[in-house]
N, CA, C and O of each residue as an XYZ file, in Angstrom:
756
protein
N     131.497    173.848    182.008
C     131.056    175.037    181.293
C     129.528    175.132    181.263
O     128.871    176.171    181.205
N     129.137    174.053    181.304
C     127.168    174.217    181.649
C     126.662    174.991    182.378
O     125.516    175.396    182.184
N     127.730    175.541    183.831
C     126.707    176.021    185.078
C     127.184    177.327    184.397
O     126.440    178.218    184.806
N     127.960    177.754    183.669
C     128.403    178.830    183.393
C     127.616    180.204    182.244
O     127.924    180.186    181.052
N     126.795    181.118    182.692
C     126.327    181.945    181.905
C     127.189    182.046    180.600
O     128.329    182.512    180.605
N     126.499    181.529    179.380
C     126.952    181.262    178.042
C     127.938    182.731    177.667
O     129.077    182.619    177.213
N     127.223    184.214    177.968
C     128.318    185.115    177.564
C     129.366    185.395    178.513
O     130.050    186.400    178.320
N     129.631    184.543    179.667
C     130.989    184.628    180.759
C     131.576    183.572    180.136
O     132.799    183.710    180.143
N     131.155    182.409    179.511
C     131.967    181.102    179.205
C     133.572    181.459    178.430
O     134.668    181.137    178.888
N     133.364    182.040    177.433
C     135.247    182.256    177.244
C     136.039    182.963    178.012
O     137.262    182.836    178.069
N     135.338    183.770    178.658
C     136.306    184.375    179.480
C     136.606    183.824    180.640
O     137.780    183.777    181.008
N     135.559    183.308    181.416
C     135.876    182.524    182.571
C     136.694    180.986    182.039
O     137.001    180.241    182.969
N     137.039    180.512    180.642
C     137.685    179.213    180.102
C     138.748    180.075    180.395
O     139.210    180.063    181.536
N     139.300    180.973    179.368
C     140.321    181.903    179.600
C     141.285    181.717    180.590
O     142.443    181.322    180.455
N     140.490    182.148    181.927
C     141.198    182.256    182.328
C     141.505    181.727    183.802
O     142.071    182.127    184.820
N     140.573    180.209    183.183
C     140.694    179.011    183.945
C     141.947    178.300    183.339
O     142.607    177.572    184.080
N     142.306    178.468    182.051
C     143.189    177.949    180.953
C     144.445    178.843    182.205
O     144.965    178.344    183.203
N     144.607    180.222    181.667
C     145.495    180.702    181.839
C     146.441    180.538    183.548
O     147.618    180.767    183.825
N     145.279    180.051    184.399
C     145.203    179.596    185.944
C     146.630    178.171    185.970
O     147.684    178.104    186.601
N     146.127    177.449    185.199
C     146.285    175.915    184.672
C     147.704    176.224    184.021
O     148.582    175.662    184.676
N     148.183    176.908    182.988
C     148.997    177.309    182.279
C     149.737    177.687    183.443
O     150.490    176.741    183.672
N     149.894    178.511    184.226
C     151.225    179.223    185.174
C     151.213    178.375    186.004
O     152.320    178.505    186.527
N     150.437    177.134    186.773
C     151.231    176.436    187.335
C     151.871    174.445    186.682
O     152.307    173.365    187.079
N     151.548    175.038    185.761
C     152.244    173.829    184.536
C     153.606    173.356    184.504
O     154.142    172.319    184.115
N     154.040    174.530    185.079
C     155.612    174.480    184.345
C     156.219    174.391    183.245
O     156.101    175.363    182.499
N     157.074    173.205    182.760
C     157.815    173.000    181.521
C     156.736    171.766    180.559
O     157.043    171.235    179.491
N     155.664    171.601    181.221
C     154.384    170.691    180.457
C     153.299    171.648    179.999
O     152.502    172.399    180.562
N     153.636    171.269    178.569
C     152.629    172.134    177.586
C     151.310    171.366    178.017
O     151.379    170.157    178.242
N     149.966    172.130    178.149
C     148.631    171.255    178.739
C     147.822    171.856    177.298
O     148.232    172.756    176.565
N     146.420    170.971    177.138
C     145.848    171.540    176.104
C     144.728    171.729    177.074
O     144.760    171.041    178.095
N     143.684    172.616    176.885
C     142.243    172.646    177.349
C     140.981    172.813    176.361
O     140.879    173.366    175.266
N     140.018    172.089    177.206
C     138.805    172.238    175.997
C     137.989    172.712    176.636
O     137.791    172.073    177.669
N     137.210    173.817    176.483
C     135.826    173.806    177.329
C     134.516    172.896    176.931
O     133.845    173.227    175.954
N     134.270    172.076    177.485
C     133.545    171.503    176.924
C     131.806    171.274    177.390
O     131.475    172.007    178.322
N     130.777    170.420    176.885
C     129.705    170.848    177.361
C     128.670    169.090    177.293
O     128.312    168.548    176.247
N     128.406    168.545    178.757
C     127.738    167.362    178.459
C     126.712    167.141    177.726
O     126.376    166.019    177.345
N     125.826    168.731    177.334
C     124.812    168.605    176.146
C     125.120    169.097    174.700
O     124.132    169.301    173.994
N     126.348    169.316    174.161
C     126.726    169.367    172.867
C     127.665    168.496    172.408
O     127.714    167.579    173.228
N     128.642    168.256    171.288
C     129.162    167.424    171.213
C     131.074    168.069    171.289
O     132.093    167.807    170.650
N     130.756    168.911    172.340
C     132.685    169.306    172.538
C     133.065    168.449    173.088
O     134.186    168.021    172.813
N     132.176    167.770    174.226
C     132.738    166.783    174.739
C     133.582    165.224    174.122
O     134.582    164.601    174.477
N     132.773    165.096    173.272
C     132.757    163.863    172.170
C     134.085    164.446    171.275
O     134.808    163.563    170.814
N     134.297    165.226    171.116
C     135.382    166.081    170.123
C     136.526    166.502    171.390
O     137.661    166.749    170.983
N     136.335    166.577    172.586
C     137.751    166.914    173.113
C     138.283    165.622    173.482
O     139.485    165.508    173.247
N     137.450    164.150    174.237
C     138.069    163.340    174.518
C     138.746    162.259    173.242
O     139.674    161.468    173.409
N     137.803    162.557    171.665
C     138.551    162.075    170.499
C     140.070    162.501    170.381
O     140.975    161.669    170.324
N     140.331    164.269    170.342
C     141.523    164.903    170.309
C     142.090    164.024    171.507
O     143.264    164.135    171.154
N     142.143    163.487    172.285
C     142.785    163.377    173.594
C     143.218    162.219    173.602
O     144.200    161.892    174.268
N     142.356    161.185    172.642
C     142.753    159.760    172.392
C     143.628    159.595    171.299
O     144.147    158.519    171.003
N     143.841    160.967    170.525
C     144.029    160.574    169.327
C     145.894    161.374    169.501
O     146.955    161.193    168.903
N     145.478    162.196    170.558
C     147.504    163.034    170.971
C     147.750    161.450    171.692
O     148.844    161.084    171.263
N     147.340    160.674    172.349
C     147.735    160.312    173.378
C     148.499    158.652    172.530
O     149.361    157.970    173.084
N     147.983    158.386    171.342
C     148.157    157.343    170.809
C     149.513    157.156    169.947
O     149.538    157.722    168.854
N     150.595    156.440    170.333
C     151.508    156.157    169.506
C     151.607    156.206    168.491
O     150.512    156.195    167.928
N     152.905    156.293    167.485
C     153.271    156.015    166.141
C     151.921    156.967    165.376
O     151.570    156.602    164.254
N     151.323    157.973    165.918
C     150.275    158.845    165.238
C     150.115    158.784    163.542
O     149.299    158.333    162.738
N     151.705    159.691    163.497
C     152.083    160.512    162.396
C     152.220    158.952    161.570
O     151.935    158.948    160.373
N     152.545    157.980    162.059
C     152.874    156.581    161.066
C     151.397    156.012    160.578
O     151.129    155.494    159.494
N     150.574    156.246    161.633
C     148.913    155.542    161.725
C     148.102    156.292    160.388
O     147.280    155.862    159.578
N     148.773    157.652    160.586
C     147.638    158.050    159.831
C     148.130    158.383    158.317
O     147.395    158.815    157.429
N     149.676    158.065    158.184
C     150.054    157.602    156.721
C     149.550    156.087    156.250
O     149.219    155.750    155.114
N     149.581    155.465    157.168
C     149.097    154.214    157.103
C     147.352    153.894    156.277
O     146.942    153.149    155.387
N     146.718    154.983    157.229
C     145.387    155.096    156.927
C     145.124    155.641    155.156
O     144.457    155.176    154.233
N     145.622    156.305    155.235
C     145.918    157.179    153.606
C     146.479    156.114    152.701
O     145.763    155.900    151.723
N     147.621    155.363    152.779
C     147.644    154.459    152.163
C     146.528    153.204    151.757
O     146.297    152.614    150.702
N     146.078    153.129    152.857
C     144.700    151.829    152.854
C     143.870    152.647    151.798
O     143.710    152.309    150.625
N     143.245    154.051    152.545
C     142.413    154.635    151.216
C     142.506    154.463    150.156
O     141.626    154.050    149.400
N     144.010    154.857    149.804
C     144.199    155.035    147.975
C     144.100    153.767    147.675
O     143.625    153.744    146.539
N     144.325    152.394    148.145
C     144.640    151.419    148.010
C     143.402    150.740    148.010
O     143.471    149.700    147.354
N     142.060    151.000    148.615
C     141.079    150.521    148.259
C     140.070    151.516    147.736
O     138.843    151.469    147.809
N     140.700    152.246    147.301
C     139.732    153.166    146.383
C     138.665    153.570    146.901
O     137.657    153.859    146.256
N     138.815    153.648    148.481
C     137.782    153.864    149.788
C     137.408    155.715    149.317
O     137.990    156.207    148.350
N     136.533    156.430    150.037
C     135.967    157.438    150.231
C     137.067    157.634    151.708
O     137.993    158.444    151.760
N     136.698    156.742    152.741
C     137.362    157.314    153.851
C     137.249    156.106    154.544
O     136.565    155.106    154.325
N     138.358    156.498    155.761
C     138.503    154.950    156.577
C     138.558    155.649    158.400
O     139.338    156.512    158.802
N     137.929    155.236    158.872
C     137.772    155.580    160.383
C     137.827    154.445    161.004
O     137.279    153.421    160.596
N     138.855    154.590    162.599
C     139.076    153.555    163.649
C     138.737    154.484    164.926
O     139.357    155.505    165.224
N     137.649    153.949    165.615
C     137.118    153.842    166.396
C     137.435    152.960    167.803
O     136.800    151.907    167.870
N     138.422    153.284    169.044
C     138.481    152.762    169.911
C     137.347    151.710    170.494
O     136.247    152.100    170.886
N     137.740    150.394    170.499
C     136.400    149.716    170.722
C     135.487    149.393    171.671
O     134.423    148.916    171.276
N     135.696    149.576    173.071
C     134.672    150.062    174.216
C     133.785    151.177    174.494
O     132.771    151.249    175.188
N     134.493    152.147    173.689
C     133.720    153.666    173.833
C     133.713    154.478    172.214
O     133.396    155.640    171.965
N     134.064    153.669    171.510
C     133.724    153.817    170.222
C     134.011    155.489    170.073
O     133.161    156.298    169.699
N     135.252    155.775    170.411
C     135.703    156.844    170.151
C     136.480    157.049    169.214
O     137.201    156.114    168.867
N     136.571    158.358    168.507
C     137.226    158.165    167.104
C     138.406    157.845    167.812
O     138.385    158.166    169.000
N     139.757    157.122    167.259
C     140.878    157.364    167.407
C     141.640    158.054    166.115
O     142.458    158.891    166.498
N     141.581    157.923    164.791
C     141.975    158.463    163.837
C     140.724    157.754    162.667
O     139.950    156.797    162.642
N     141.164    159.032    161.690
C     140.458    159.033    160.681
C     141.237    159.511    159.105
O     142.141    160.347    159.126
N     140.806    158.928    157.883
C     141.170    159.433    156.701
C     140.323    159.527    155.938
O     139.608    158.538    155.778
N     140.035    160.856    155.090
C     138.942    160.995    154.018
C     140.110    161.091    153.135
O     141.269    161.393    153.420
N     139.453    160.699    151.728
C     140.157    160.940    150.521
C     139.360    162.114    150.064
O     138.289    162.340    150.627
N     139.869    163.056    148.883
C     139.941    164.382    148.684
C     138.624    164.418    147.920
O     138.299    165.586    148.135
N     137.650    163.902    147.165
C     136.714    163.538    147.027
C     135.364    162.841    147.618
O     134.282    162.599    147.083
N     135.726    162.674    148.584
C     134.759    162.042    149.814
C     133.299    162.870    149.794
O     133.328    164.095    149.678
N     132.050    162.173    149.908
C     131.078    163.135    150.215
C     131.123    163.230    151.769
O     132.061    162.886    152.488
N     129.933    163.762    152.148
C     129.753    164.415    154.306
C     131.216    165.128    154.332
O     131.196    165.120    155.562
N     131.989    165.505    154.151
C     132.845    166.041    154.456
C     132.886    167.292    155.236
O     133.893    167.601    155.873
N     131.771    168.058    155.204
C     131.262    169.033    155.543
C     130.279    168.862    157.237
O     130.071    169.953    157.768
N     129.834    167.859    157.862
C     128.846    167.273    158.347
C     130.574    167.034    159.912
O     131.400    166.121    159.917
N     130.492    168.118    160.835
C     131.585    167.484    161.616
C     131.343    166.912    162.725
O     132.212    166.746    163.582
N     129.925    166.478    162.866
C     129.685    165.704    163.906
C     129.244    164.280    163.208
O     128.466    163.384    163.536
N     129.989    164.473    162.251
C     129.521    162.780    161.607
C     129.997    161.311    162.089
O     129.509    160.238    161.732
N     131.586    161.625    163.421
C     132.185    160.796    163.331
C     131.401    160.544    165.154
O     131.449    159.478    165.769
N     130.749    161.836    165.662
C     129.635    161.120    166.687
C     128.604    160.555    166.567
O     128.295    159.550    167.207
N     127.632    161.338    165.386
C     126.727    160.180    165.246
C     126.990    158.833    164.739
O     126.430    157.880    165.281
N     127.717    158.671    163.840
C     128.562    157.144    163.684
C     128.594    156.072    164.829
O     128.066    154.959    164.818
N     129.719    156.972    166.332
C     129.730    156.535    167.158
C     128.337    156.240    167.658
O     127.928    155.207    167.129
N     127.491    156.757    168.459
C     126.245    157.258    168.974
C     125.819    156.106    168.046
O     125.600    155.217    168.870
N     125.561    155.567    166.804
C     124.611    154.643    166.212
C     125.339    153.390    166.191
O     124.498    152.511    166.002
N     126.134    153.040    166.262
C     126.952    151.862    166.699
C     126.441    151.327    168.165
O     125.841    150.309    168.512
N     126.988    152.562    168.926
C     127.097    151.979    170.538
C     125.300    151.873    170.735
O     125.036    151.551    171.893
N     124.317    152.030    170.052
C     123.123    151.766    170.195
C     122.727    150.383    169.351
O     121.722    149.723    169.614
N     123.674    150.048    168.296
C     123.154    149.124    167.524
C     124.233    148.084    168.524
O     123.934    146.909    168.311
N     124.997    148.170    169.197
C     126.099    147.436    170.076
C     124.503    147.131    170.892
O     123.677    146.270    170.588
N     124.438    147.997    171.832
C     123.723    147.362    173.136
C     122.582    146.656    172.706
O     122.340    145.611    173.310
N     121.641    147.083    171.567
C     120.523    145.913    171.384
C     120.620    145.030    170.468
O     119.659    144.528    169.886
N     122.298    144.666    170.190
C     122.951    143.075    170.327
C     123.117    142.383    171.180
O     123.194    141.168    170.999
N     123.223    142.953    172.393
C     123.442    142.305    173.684
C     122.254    142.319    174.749
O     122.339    141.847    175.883
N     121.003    143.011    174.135
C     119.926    142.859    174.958
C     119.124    141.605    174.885
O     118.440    141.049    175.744
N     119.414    141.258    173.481
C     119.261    140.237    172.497
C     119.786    138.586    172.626
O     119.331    137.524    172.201
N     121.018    138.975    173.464
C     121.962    137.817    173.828
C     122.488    137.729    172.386
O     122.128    136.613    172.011
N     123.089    138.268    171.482
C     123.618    138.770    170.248
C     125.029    138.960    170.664
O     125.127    138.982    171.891
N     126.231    139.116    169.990
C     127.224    140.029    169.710
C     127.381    140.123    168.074
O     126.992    139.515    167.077
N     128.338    141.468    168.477
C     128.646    142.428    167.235
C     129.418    142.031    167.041
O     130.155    141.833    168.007
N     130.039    141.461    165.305
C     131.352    141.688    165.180
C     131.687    142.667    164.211
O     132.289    143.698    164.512
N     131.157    142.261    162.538
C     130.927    143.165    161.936
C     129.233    143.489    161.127
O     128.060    143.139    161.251
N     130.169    144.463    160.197
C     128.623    144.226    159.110
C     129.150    145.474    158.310
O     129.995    146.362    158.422
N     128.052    144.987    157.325
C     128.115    145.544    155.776
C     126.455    146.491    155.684
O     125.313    146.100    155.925
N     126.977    147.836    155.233
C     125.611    148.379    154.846
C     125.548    148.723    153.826
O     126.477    149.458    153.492
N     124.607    148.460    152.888
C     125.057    149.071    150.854
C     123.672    149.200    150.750
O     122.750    148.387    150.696
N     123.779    150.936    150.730
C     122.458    151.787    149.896
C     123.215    152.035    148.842
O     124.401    151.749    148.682
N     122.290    152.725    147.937
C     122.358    153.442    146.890
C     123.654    154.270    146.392
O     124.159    154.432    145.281
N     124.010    154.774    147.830
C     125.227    156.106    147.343
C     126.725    155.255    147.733
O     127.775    155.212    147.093
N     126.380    154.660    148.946
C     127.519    154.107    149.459
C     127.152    152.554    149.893
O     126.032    152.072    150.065
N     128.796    151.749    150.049
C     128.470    150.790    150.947
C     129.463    151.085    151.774
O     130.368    151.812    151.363
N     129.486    150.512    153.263
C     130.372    150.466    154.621
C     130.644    149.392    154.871
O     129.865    148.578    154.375
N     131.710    148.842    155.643
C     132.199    147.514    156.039
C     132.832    148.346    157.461
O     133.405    149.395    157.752
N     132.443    147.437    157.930
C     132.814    147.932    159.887
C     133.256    146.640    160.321
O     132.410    145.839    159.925
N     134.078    146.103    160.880
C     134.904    144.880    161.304
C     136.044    145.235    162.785
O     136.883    146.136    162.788
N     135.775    144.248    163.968
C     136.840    144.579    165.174
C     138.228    144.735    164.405
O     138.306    143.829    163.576
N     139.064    145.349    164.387
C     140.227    145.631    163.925
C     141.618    145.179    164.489
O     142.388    144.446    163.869
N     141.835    145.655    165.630
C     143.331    145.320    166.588
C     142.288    145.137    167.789
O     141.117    145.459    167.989
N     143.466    144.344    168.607
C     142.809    144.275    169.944
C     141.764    145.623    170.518
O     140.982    145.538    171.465
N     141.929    146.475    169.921
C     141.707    147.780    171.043
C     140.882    148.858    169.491
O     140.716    150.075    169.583
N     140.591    148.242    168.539
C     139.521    149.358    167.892
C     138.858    148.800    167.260
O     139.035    147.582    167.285
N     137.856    149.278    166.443
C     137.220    148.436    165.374
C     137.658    149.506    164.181
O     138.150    150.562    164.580
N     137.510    149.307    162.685
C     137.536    149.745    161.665
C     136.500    150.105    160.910
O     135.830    149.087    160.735
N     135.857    151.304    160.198
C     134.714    151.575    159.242
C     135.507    152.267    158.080
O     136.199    153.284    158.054
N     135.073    151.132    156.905
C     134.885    151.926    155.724
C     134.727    152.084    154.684
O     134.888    151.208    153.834
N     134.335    153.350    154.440
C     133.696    153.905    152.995
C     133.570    153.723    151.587
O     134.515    154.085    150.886
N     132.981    153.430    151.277
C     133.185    153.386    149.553
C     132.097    154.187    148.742
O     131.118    153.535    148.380
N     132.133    155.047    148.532
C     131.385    156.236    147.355
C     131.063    155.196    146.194
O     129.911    155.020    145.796
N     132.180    154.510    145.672
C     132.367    153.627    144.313
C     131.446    152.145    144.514
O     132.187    151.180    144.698
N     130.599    151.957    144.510
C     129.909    150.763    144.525
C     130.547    149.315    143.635
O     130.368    148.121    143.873
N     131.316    149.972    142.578
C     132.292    149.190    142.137
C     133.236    148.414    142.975
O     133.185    147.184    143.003
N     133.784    148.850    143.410
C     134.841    148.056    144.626
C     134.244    147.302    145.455
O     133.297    147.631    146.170
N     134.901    145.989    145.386
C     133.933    144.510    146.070
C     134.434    144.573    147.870
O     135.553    144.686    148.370
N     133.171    144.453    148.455
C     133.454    144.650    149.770
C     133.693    143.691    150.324
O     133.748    143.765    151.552
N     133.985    142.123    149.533
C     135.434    140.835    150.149
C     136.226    141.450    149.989
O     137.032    141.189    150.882
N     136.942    142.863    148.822
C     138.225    142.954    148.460
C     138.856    143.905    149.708
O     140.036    143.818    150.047
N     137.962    144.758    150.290
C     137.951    145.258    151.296
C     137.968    144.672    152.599
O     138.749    145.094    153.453
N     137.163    143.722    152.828
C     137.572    142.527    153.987
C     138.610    141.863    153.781
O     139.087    141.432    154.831
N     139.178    141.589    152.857
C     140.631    140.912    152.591
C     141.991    141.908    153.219
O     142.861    141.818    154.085
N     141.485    142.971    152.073
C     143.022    144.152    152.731
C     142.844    144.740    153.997
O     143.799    145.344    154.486
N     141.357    144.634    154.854
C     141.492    144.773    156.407
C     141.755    143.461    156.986
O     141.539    143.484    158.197
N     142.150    142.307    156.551
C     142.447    141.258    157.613
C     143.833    141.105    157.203
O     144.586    140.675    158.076
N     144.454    141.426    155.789
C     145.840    141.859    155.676
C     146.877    142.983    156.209
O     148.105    142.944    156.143
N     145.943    144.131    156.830
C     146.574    145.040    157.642
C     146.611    145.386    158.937
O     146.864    146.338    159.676
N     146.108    143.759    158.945
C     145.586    144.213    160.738
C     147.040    144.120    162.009
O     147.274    144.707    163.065
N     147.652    143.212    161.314
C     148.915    143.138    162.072
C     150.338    144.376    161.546
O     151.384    144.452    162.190
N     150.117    145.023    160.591
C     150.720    146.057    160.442
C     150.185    147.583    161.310
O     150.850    148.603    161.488
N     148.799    147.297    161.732
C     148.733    148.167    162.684
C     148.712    147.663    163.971
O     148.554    148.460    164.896
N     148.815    146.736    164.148
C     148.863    145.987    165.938
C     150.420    146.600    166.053
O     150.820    147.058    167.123
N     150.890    146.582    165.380
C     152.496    147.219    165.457
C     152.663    148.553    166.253
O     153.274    148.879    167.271
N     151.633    149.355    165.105
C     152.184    150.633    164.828
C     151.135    151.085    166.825
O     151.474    151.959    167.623
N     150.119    150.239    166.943
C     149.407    150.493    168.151
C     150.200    150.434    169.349
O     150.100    151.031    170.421
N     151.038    149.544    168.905
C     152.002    148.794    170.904
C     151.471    147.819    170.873
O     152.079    147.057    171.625
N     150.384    147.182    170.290
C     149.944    145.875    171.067
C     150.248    144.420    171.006
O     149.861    143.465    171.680
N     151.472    144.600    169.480
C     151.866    143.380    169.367
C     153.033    143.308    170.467
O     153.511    142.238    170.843
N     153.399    144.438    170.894
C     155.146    143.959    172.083
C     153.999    144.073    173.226
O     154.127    143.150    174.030
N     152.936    144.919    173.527
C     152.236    143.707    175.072
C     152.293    142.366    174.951
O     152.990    141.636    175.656
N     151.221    141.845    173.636
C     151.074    140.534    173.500
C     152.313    139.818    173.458
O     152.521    139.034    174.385
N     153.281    139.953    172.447
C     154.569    138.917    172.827
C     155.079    139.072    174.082
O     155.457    137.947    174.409
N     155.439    140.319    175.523
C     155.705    140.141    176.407
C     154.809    139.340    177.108
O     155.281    139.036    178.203
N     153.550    138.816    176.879
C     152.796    137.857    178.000
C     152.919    136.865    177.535
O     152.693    135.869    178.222
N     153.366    136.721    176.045
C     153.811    135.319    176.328
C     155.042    135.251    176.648
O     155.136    134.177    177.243
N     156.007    135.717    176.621
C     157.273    135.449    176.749
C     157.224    135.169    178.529
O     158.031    134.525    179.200
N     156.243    135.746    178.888
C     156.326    135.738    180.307
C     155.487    134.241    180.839
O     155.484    134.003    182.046
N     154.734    133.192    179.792
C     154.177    132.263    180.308
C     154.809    131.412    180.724
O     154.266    130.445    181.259
């Protein structure tokens, strides 16, 4: 959509969509137009990780539960090579809520605080940030994401929060697929 004169862009998506659509067949397709200098891009391949991921509808009751349960603001998992959202939960009180490129710059400041760990001869695993309004706890999660999250409430102890993420980590290796890879390689040793 870049090379594309900005007032032809929906119409020429249109009916590049609609091109795509009649020879589909009986496979519903989604399309995004998207743009390497804004952030649709960052927002269509999230949507794309996030249809494409198992047990969804279970993940993200799951996530809602953790919230209420740690009295979190919000809890975001982030695919962990490309630090793409995979799902997210705000509780109904959450501040940024409003701010919808919050879950790229997130990304975007990670994968920068990632590489000059490793310029460093460093690795990342987690970390804790506590200003004033909030603190964060970010920790690798399942094989395949890491975890961030929120607390508005400065009250809530962020061991109690590292505890109930190292207690739920195998209830979502479940809900991911990755505990039946892992037991099929061993079963296969």
């Amino acid at each position: 959509m870049d090379l594309v004169l900005e007032e032809k862009r929906t119409e020429i998506f249109n009916k590049r969509k609609a091109q795509l659509e009649s020879k589909s067949g009986n496979f519903t397709i989604k399309c995004y137009p998207t743009s390497i200098w804004e952030a649709s891009l960052y927002k269509a391949w999230t949507q794309i990780v996030s249809e494409l991921s198992p047990n969804k509808t279970e993940i993200e009751k799951s996530l809602k539960n953790f919230v209420e349960a740690c009295d979190a603001s919000e809890v975001i998992l982030f695919e962990k090579n490309t630090f793409l959202l995979c799902f997210a939960y705000s509780s109904q009180n959450a501040d940024n809520l409003n701010d919808e490129q919050r879950f790229e710059k997130i990304s975007h400041i990670i994968k920068k605080f990632k590489l000059s760990c490793m310029s460093s001869n460093s690795s990342f695993k987690s970390m804790v940030i506590e200003v004033k309004d909030y603190s964060a706890y970010m920790d690798e999660f399942t094989d395949a994401t890491y975890i961030l999250v929120i607390l508005s409430d400065r009250k809530t102890s962020i061991e109690l929060i590292k505890l109930n993420v190292t207690l739920c980590k195998q209830e979502f290796e479940k809900k991911l697929n990755y505990d039946d890879k892992n037991n099929n390689d061993k079963n296969n040793e």
